[in-house]
N, C-alpha and C positions, 0 to 999 in steps of 0.2 A: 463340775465335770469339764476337761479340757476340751476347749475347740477341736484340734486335732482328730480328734474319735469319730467329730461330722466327717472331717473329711478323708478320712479312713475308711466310714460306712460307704458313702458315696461311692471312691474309686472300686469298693471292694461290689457292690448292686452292678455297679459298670460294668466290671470284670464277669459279674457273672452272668450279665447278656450277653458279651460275648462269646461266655461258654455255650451258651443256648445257638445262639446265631450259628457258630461254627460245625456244632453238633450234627445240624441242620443240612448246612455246607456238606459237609464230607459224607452223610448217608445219601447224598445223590450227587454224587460225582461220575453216578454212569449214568445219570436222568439224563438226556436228548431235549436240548432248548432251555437245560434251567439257569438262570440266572445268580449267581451267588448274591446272599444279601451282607450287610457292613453295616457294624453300629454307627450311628452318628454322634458322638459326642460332643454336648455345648458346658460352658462355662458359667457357674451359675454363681452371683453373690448374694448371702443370705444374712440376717440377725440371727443373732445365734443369743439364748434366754431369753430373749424380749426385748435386747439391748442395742438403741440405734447404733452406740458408740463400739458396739464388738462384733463386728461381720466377718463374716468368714469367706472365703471362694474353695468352690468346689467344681469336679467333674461330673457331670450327667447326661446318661443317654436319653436324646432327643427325641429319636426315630431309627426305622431301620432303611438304609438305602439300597435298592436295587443296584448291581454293579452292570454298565452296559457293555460290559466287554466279551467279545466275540470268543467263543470256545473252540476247540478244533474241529475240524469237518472231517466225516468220514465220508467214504465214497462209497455208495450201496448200488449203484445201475439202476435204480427204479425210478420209473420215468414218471412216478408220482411223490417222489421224496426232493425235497429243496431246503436247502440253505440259505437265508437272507440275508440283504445286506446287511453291515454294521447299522444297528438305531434303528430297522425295519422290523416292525413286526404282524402277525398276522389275526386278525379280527374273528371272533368267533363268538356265536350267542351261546347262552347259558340258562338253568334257570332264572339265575341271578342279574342276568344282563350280559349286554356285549363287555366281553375281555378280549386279551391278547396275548399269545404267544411264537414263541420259537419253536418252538417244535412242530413242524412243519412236514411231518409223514401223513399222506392222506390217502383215505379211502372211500370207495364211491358203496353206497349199500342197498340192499335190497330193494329199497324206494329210490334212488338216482340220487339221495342228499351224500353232498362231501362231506365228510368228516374228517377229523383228526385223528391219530391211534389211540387217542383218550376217549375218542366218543364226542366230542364235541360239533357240532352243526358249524362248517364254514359257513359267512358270511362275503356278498359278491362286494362289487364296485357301489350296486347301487343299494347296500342296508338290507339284501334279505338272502335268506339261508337259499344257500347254492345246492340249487336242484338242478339237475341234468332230465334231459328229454327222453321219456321210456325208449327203450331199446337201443340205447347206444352205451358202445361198449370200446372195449381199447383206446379209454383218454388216454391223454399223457399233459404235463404241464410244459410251457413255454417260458424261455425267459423273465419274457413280460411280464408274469402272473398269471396269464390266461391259460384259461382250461381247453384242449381242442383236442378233437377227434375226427378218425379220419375212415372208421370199420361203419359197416351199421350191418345190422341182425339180418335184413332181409335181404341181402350179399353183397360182392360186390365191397372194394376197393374205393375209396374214393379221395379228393385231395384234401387235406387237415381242413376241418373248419372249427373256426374259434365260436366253443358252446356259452363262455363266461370267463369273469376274472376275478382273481382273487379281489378283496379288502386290503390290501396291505397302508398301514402307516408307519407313521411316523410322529415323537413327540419331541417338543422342543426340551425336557427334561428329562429324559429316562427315568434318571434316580429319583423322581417324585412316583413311579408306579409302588407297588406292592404285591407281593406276592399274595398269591390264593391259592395253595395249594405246591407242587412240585414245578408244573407246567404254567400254568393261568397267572397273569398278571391284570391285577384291577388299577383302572385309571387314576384312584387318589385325588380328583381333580384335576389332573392332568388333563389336555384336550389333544385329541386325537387328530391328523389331519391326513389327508393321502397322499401316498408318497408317489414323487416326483420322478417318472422313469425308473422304475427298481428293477434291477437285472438280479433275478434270483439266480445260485447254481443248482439246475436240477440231477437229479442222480445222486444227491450228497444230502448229509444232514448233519444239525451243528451238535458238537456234545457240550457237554455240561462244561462252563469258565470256573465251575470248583474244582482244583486238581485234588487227589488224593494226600499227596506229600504239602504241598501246602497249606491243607486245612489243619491235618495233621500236625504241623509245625505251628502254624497260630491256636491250637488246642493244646498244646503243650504251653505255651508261654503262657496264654490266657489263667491256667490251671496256676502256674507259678507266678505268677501277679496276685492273681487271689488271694493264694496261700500266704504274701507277702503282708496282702493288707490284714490279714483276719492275725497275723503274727504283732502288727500296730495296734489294732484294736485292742488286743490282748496286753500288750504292752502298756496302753493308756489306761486301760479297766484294772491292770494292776498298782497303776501309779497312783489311782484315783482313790482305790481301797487302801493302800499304803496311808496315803493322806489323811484318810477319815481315823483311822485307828491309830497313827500315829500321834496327833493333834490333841494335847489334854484337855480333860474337861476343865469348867471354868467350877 
């Protein structure tokens, strides 16, 4: 059997995580905070029969990498929706543990815990799920991360006071996180650390860095790459049967 056919299979396995990946991409390009993901492909040299002296190099997907690039912000007025900075993101517990996300729309619930619009339990500065004090009502978020209010239930006006602050980080790799899901990003190993002065924009939130038209575009090519390699494959599989039946017996 011809070398070529390995590395044929290979680009064509590559090709079709990509098609996966992209898939993926373009059905949440109206998600709020998601992160597109991008194969990672390495170069791989291999024996090919068992033969030191015949190796072959090929393409293979390594990993998939988070992409940290900031998506558009829209402007919603709600003085509990925030956009983060670039590389910032926001801490929240799970059953599975603390993750992170961008999607940064929160809501305070029937028991005072902040959450996410997914449901998730923010997490403060100091490691634990952000509970507000009974009967306070009309937060709002501040640059800084911090949560403050300024109403309280039993009347009466008074001037903002800061109840807590977000978690927000920062890792020195982005592209080492993983997705969990649309929103949730898991550490991978990655080490968290807190970010340094973050000036969120509140009133705004960040959408999805998948555009429509360019997933769209890399799912078209992807598709015809494919279809490129599997026309090789086919090609070498008929050279190889050629070979066998053309070859007289002895």
């Amino acid at each position: 059997m011809s070398d070529g056919i390995y590395v044929a299979l290979c680009g064509a396995l590559g090709q079709n995580s990509l098609l996966e990946t992209t898939a993926n991409n373009l059905a949440n390009t109206s998600t709020d905070g998601y992160q597109r993901l991008r194969p990672v492909f390495h170069q791989v040299l291999s024996s090919v029969g068992g033969a030191a002296s015949r190796r072959t190099s090929a393409v293979t997907v390594s990993s998939m990498a988070v992409d940290p690039e900031v998506g558009a912000l829209r402007t919603t007025g709600r003085q509990m929706d925030a956009a983060l900075p670039a590389g910032t993101y926001l801490a929240v517990t799970t059953p599975r543990g603390e993750r992170y996300t961008r999607a940064a729309s929160l809501v305070v619930d029937g028991h005072g815990a902040v959450r996410t619009a997914q449901g998730h339990v923010v997490l403060n500065e100091l490691n634990q799920p952000l509970v507000l004090p009974q009967g306070i009502t009309d937060v709002s978020l501040a640059v800084n991360g911090e949560i403050r209010s300024g109403t309280a239930v039993n009347g009466g006006m008074a001037p903002p006071v800061t109840l807590s602050r977000l978690k927000l980080v920062t890792f020195q790799d982005p592209t080492q996180l993983r997705n969990e899901g649309a929103t949730l990003l898991t550490p991978n190993g990655a080490v968290p650390t807190l970010a340094r002065d973050p000036v969120i924009t509140v009133g705004s939130l960040e959408g999805s860095n998948a555009t429509t038209v360019g997933a769209m575009t890399e799912l078209v090519t992807a598709t015809r790459t494919f279809e490129a390699f599997q026309r090789v494959i086919d090609t070498f599989r008929d050279a190889d049967r050629q070979a066998v039946t053309s070859v007289p017996r002895p």
